[in-house]
N, C-alpha and C positions, 0 to 999 in steps of 0.2 A: 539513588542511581544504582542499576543493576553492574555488578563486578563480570565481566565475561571470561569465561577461564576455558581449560578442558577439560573434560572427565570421561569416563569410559560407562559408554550406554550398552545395557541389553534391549535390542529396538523388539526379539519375538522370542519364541518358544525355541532354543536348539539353535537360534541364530549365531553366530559369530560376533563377539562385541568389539563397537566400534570407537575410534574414539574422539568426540565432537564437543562444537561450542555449547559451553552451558552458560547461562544465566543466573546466577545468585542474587537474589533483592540483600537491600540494607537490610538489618536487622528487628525484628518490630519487637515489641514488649516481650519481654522474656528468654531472645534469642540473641544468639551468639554469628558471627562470622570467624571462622579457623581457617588460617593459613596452612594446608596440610604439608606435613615434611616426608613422613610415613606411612602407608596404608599395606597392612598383610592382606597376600594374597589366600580366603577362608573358604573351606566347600562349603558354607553357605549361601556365596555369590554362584557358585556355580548351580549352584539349588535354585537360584533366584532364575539365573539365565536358561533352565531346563524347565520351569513353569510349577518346580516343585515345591513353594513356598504360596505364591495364586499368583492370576493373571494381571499383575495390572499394570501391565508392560507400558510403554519405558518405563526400566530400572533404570536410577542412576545407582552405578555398584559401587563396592569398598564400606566398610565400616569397621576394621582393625587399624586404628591411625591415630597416632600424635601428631602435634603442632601448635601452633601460635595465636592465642587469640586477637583478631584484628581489626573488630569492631565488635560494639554490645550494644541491646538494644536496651528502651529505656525500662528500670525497675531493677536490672541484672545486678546481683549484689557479689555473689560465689564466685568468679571472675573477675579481672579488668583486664584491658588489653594488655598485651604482652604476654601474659601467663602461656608457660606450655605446659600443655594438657592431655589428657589421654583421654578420647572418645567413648562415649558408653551406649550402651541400648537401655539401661536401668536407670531414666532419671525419675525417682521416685518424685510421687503423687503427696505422699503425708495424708492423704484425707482416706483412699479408698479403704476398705474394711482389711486389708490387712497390715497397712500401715497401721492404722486405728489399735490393732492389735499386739503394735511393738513387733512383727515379721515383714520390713519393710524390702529384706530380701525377696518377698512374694509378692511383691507390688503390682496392682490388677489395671492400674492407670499409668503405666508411665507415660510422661510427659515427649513429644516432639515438637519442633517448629510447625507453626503455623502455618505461616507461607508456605510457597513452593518455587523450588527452582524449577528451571524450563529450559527447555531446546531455544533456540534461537528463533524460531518460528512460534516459539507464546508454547510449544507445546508440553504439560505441565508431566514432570517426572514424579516418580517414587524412589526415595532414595532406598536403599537397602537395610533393614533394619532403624530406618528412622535419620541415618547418617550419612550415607553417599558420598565417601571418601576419596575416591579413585576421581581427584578432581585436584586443583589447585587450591580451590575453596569451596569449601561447602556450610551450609548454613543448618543449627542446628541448634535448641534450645538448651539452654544456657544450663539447665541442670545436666545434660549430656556430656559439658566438661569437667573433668576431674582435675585439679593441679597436681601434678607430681614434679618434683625433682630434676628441674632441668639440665642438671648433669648427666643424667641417664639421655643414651643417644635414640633418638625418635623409631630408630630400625629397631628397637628392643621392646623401648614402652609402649610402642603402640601394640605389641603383640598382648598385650594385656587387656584390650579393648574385645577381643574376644577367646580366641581358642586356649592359649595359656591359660585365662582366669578360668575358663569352660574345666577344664584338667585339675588346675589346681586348688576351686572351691572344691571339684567331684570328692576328692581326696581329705578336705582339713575341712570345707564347712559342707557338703551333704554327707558322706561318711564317716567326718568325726571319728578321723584317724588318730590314734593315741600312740604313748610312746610305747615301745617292746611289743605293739600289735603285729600282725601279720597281712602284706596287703597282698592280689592278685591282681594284674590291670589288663582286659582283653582288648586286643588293637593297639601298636602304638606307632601311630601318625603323631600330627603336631598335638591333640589333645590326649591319648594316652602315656605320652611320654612328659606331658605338665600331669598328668594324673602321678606319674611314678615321683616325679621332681618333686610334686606334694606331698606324696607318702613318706619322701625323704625326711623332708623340710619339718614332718611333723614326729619324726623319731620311729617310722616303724623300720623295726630289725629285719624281714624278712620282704624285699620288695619282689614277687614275681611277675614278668612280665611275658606274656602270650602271643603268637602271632605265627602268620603264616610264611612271614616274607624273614631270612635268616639277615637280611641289612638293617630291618626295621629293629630286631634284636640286639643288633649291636647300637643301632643310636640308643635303645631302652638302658643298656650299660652306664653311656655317657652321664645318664639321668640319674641314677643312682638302682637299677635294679640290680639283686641279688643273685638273681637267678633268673635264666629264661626257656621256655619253651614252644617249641615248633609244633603247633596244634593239625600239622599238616602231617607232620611221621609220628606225632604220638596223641595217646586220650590225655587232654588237658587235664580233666578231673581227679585223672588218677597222678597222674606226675604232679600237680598240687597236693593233694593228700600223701604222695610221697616224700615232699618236702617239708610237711607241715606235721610230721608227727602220727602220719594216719586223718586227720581231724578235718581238712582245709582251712583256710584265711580266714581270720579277723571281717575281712572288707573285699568285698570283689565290685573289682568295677567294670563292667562293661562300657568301653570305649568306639565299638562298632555301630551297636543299634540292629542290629540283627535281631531276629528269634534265636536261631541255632545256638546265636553268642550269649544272649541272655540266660539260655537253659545250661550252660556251661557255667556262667558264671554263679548259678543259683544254685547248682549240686556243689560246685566248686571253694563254697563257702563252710567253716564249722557249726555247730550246733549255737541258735540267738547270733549269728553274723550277719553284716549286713550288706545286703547288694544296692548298690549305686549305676542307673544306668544314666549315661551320658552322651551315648551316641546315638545319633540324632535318626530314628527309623522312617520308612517312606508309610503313606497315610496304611496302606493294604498289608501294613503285617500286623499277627496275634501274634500270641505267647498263650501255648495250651500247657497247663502244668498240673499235676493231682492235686485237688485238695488237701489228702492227707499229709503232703508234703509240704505245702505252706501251712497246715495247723503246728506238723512234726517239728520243723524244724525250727519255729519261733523265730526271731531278730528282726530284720524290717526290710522291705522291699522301695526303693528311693528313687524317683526320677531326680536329675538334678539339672535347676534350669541355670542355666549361666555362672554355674557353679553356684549355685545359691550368694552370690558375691553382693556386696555395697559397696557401687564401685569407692563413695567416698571414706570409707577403710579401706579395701583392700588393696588398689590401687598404691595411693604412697606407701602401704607399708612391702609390696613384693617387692617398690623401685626402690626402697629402701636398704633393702634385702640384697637386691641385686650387687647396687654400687657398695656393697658391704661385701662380696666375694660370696655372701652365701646361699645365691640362687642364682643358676646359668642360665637369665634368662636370654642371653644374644646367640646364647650355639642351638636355640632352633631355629636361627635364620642361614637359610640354605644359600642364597643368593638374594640380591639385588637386582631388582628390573625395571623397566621404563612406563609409562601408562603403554604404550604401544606393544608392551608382551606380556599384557595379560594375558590375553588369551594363548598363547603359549603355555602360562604359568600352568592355566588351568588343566592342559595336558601331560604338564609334569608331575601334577598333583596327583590326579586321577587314575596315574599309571604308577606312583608313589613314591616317586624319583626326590621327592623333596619334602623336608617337613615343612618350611614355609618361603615362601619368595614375598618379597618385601620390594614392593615400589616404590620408590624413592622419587619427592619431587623439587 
């Protein structure tokens, strides 16, 4: 019997999301029913809702959410009901070629539910990233739950499910931050300011944090950066290499996804440093840079997908971290809101008034 709930639908391109009866099925082989508590509000969903991810409207949106498992389907081993959990987009495969390979962080198959939830009218949705959170229940396959720590409060751990982990793999597992390194993090919204929280978390001495907006700088503080600068009254590259000795950073992360930002982050770096981009660029940008300069300058150049994370590491050990005083994962929640202000959220986002508003259900 299907569960009827509400969840917040993108019905077109640019439309206003609404928010309607959804439909959940029971569980079938390998999948999970989550009673959601928490869902971040991610500019991915608004990527989704602007048609910048593909068309294959209705979305159902949300996918940054903890909660309660409340039914499983049969075979479900990783789970049982009750578990609270923190939602993933990486439930690995184990078979594809690079699980095969022992880098199951790169996993080519992740798994989703089978079924589909629907409109009320049969009409079959797309959850967002496989999870379609911004719901009462959503259904989703049974490797997509993590357990963690149910003393950690769901408006915290669920921000782990994306941007947090997006920032803080950028940082400890695609940059392979060390201790007494030197980091630079361009942008800091809710993912470069987990980028800076990781540089902490992994011992580097010198955390620089970049940006245009002087409020975004001071939450960069909060996070553990050393020093910041306003790429808006000064050359980034050079007030890095001022901080650094003449040389630049260890690790530059680019957090925006920009060109402009990238080629910032890529002179902004020392000789064999390494850049880590993380922000997520639209399909029509390049990155034109000399040759001579990527022979010159040797170190490695690193997209980093989802923080190169597993959720089933990385996950209990941040909330582990957390409820241990030594990772602030709840002060990137800006506020609390209702499914009925998403779309508000999405305007306070966009205008950068908030690192993350967190729905609460």
């Amino acid at each position: 019997m299907a569960y009827e709930v509400r969840g917040v639908v993108a019905r077109g391109k640019g439309q206003p999301v609404t928010v309607e009866t959804i439909l959940v099925p029971d569980p079938g082989p390998g999948e999970a029913v989550v009673d959601i508590q928490a869902c971040g509000v991610c500019h991915t969903d608004l990527h989704y809702r602007e048609g910048g991810i593909n068309d294959d409207f209705p979305f159902l949106l949300g996918h940054e959410a903890a909660g309660v498992v409340s039914a499983v389907g049969e075979g479900v081993t990783n789970v049982v009901v009750g578990d609270f959990v923190v939602l993933n987009w990486r439930a690995v495969c184990g078979q594809c070629r690079a699980c095969l390979k022992g880098e199951l962080q790169y996993c080519f198959n992740t798994h989703n539910a089978a079924q589909k939830m629907t409109l009320a009218d049969g009409t079959e949705l797309s959850p967002a990233l496989g999870i379609g959170a911004f719901a009462e229940k959503t259904l989703v396959h049974s490797g997509q739950c993590t357990k963690v720590d149910p003393a950690a409060p769901a408006t915290a751990a669920g921000l782990l499910g994306c941007g947090v982990m997006a920032g803080v793999g950028a940082a400890i597992n695609t940059g392979a931050v060390r201790r007494g390194e030197t980091v630079a993090v361009f942008g800091c919204g809710g993912v470069g300011d987990a980028a800076v929280a990781g540089a902490k978390l992994a011992g580097a001495t010198t955390i620089i944090a970049v940006d245009i907006d002087d409020r975004k700088l001071e939450w960069a503080k909060q996070f553990g950066a050393t020093h910041t600068v306003n790429s808006k009254e000064t050359d980034p590259v050079e007030a890095i290499r001022a901080l650094t000795g003449g040389f630049g950073v260890d690790v530059a992360i680019d957090a925006v996804g920009h060109p402009a930002v990238f080629e910032q982050a890529f002179y902004a770096r020392d000789l064999a440093g390494r850049v880590v981009m993380v922000g997520v660029p639209t399909p029509g940008m390049e990155i034109t840079l000399p040759a001579i300069e990527l022979f010159g300058r040797g170190g490695a150049i690193k997209s980093s997908w989802y923080g190169d994370c597993l959720p089933s590491r990385d996950f209990p050990m941040l909330v582990d971290l957390y409820l241990q005083g030594r990772f602030p994962l709840e002060e990137f929640v800006s506020e609390t809101i209702g499914l009925d202000a998403v779309e508000e959220a999405f305007t306070k986002m966009h205008a950068g008034d908030v690192l993350r508003s967190v729905v609460v259900l």
